[in-house]
N, C-alpha and C positions, 0 to 999 in steps of 0.2 A: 504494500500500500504506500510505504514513504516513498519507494522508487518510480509508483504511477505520478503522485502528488511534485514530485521534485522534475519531472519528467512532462508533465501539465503547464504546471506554472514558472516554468522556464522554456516553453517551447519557443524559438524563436531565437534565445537569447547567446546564440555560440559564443562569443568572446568576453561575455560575463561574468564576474567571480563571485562566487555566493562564498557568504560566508556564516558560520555559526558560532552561537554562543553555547557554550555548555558550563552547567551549574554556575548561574550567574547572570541569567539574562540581564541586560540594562544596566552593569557594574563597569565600566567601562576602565577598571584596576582588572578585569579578568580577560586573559589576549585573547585574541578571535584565534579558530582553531581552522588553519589554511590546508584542505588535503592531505594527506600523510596520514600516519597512523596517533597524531595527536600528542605522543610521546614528548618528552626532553630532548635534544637534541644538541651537541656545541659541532660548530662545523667555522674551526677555524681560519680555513681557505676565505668563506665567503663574510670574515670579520675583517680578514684583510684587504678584499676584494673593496668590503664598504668604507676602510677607512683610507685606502687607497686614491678612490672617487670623491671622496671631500677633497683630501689633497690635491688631485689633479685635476679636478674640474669643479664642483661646490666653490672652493674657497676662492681659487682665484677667478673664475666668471662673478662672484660676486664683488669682490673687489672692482673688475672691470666697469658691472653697470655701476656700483657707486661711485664710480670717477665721473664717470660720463654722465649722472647725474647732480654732482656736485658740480660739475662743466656748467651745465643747461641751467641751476639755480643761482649761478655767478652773471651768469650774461645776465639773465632776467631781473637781479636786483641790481645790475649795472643799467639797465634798462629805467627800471623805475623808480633811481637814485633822485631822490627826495621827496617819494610818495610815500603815503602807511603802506602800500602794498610792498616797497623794498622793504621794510621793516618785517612782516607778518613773510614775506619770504624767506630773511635771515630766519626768524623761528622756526620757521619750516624745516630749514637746513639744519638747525643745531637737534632741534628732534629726528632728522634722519639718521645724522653720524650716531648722536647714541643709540638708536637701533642697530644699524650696522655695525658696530661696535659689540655689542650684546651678540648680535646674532654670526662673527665671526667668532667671539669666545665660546658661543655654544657649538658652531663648527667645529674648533679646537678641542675642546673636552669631549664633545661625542667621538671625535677622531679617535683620542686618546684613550678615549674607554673600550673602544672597539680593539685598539691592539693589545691594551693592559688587559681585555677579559680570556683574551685568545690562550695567552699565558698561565692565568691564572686558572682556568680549566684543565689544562694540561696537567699542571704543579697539582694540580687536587688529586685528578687523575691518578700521577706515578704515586703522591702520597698515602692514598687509599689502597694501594694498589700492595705496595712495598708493606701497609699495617697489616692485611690479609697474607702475603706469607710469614710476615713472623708469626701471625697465629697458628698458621698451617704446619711451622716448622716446631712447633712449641708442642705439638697434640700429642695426647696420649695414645692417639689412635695409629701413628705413623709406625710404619713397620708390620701393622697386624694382616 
């Protein structure tokens, strides 16, 4: 029946992604469960793939448009140099740069935390790993 319903109500829709909530609908602290078998998963390839893409292309295409639009808010308060509106332009620009400001540090830190997690999976990994044989090595049972 969920396969008729899913099958119903997405006819039509080929390049669509559905997505589900399970235990939690409407908690938006609970992550959407994308295909797969829903498990945990650390796939440190594509941690570095995405902090890669900040670096090479997020960070500095941003950088770029905010030049070219601190370009375009220069002429234009060059433009209406002794009007209110050069003035309310200047504030304009000064709450831009601290957005973009904001939002390259959070480029950075997300960067950051993308290579620091890849690591730190790993380091858990061997740790748990390495705790599980000295238990093994320790057993009463080894030998029987």
């Amino acid at each position: 029946m969920t396969g008729e319903f899913n099958r119903e109500s997405h006819a039509g829709a080929t390049d669509q992604q559905v997505d589900m909530r399970l235990n939690g609908a409407g908690d938006p602290s609970v992550p959407l469960m994308r295909g797969g078998s829903g498990g945990f998963g650390s796939a440190p390839a594509e941690k570095t793939t995405a902090a890669n893409t900040i670096e090479t292309e997020l960070e500095p295409s941003t950088k770029k448009a905010t030049e070219h639009a601190d370009d375009a808010i220069d002429a234009a308060v060059k433009e209406f140099d002794g009007w209110d509106t050069a003035t309310g332009l200047k504030k304009v620009a000064d709450t831009w740069d601290k957005q973009v400001k904001n939002l390259m540090g959070r480029l950075a830190s997300e960067k950051s935390a993308l290579r620091g997690a890849s690591g730190l999976f790993v380091r858990n990994d061997i740790g748990l790993g390495n705790q599980f044989k000295s238990i093994g090595s320790q057993s009463k049972l080894n030998g029987l």
